[in-house]
RODRENGU-978236 format. One record per residue (C-alpha): x, y, z. Coordinates in nm, 3 decimals, decimal comma, padded with zeros to 5 digits. Layout:
<X = X	Y = Y	Z = Z>
...
//
This chain:
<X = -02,946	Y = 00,458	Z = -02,416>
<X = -03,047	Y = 00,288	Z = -02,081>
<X = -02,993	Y = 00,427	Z = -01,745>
<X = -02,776	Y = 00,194	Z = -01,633>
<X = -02,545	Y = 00,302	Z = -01,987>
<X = -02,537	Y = 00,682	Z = -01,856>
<X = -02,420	Y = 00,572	Z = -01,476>
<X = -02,133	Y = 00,339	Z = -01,600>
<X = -01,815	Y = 00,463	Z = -01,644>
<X = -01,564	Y = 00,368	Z = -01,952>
<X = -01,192	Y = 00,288	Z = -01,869>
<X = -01,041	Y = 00,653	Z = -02,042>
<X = -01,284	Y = 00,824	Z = -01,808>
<X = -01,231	Y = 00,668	Z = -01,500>
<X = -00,826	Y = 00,716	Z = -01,586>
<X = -00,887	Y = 01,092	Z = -01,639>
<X = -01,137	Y = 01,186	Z = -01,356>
<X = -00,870	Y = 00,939	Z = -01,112>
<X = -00,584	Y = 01,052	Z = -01,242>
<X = -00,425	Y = 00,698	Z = -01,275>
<X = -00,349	Y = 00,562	Z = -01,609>
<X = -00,579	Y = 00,282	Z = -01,794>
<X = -00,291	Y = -00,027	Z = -01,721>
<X = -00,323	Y = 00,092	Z = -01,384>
<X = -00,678	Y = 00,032	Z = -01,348>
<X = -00,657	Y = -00,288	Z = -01,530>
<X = -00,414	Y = -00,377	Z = -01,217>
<X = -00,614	Y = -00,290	Z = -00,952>
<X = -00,874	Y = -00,519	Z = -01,119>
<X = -00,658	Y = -00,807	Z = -01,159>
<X = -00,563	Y = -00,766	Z = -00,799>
<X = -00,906	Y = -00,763	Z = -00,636>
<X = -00,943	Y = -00,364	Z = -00,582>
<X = -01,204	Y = -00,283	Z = -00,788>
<X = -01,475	Y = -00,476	Z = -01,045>
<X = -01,589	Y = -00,386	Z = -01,427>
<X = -01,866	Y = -00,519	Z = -01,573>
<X = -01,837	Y = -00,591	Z = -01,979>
<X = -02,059	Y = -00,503	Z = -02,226>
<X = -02,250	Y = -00,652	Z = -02,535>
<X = -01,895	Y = -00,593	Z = -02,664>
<X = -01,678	Y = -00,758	Z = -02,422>
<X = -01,576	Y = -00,364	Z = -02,337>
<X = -01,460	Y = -00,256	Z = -01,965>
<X = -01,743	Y = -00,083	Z = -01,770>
<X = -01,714	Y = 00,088	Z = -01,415>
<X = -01,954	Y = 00,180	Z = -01,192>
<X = -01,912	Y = 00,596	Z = -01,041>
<X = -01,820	Y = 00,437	Z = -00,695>
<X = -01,514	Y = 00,276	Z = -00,829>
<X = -01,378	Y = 00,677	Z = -00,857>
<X = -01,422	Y = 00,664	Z = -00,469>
<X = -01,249	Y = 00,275	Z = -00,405>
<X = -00,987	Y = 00,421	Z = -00,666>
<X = -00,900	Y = 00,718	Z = -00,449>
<X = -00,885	Y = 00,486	Z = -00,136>
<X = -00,655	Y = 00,236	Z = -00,290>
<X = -00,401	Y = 00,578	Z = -00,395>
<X = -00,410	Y = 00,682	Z = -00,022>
<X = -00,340	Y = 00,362	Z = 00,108>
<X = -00,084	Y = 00,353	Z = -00,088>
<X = 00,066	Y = 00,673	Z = -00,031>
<X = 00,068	Y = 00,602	Z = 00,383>
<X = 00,197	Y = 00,264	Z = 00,328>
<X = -00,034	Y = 00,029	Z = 00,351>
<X = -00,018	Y = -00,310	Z = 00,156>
<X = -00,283	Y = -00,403	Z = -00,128>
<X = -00,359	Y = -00,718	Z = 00,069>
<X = -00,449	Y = -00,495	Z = 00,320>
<X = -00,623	Y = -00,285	Z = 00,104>
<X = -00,791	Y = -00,540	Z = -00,080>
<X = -00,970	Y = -00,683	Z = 00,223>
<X = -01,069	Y = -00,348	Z = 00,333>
<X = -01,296	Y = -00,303	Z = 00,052>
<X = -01,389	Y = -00,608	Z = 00,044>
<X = -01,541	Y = -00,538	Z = 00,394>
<X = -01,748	Y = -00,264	Z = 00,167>
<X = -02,092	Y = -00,321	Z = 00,103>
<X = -02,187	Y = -00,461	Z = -00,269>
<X = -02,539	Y = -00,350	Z = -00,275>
<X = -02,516	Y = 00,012	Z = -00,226>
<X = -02,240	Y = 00,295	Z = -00,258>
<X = -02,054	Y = 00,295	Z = 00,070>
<X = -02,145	Y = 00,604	Z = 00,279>
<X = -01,861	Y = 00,808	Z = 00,465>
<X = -01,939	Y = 00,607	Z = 00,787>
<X = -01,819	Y = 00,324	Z = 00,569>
<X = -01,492	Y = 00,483	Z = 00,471>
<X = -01,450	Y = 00,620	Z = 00,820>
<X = -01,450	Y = 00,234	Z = 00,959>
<X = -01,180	Y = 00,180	Z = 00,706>
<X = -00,961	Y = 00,411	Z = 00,804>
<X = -01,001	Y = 00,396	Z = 01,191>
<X = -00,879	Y = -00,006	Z = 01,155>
<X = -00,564	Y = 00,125	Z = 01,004>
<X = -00,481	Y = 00,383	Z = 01,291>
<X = -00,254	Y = 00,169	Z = 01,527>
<X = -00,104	Y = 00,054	Z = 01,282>
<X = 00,041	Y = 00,396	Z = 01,129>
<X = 00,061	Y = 00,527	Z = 01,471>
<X = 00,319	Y = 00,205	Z = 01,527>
<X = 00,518	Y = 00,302	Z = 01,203>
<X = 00,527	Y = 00,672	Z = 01,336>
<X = 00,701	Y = 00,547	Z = 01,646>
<X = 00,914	Y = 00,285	Z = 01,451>
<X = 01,018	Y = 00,570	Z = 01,223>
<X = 01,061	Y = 00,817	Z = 01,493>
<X = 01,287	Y = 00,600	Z = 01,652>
<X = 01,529	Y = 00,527	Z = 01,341>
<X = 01,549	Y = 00,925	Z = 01,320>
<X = 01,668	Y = 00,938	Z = 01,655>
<X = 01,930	Y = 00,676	Z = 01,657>
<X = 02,048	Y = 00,826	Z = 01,306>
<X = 02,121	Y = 01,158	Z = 01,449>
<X = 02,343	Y = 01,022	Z = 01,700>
<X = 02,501	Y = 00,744	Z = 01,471>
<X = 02,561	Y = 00,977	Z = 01,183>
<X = 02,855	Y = 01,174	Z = 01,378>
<X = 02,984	Y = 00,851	Z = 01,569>
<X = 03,178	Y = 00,726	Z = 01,262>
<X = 03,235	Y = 00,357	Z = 01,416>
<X = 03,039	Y = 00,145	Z = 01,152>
<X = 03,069	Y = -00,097	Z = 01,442>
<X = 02,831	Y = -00,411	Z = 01,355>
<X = 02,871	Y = -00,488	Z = 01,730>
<X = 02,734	Y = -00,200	Z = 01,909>
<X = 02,572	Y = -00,031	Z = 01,603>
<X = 02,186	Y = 00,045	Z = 01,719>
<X = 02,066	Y = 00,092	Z = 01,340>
<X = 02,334	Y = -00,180	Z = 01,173>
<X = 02,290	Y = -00,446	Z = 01,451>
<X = 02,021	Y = -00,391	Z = 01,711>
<X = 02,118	Y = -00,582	Z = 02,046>
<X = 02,417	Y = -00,767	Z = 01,871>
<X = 02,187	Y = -01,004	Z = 01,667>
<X = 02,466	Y = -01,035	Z = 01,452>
<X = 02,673	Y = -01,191	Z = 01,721>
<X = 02,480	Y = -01,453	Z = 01,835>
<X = 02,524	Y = -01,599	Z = 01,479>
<X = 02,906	Y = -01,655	Z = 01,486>
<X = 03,133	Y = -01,498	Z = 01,245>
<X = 03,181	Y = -01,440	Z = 00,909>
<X = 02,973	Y = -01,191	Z = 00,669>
<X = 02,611	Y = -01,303	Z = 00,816>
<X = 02,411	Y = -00,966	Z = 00,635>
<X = 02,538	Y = -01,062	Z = 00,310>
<X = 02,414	Y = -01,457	Z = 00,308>
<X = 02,094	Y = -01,358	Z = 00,430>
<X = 02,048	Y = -01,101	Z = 00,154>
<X = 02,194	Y = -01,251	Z = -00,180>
<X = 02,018	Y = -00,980	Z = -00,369>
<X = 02,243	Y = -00,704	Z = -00,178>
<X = 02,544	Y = -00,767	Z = -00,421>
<X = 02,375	Y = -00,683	Z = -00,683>
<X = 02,294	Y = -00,288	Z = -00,519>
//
């Protein structure tokens, strides 16, 4: 058995040391998040690091951030070597405005819930969450939320 044999990875390990499931991996592969490399055999091959770029991707994820995003993040990652926590750290630092935008966005919604959950008017007119600054309005009447979304019947 080479070296480079005992470093690589098969798919059923990288799935059980990850925690994500084998179709999941083959995903993030087919979307640009991580690379195999086949064998003699035409079987899937990962190198260690991809347990790292895996556990990136899941985190992303989890605070919202798109796999475009996410995609050319690592492929700001170095192919030559296996990228160092400085490396990650970068990552993550271009991301902080814009979670601490979200945070605000969100913080916001929370607010004007609180005080439109007792109000009770369902007014599309002065409604801060349902119509922000009468946007609605400005369009003319008739039922202007449900042409834009044609998909909402259907919820």
């Amino acid at each position: 058995m080479t070296v480079t044999a005992l470093v690589m990875l098969t798919p059923g390990e990288v799935a059980r040391r990850s925690g994500v499931a084998v179709s999941a991996l083959h995903f993030y592969e087919r979307e640009g998040l991580i690379r195999s490399v086949r064998t003699a055999g035409n079987q899937r091959r990962y190198r260690r690091d991809v347990l790292r770029r895996i556990a990136f991707v899941r985190v992303s994820q989890s605070v919202g951030v798109s796999l475009a995003r996410i995609r050319a993040a690592l492929d700001a990652l170095p192919e030559e070597r296996v990228p160092t926590k400085a490396d990650w750290a970068q990552l993550s630092r271009t991301w902080r405005d814009d979670l601490d935008a979200r945070i605000e966005q969100l913080t916001r919604l929370r607010d004007d819930l609180d005080g439109c959950i007792g109000c009770g008017c369902l007014s599309l007119r002065s409604c801060t969450l349902a119509n922000p600054d009468d946007r609605l309005g400005a369009d003319g009447s008739g039922p202007r939320r449900l042409a834009a979304r044609p998909d909402a019947l259907r919820q």
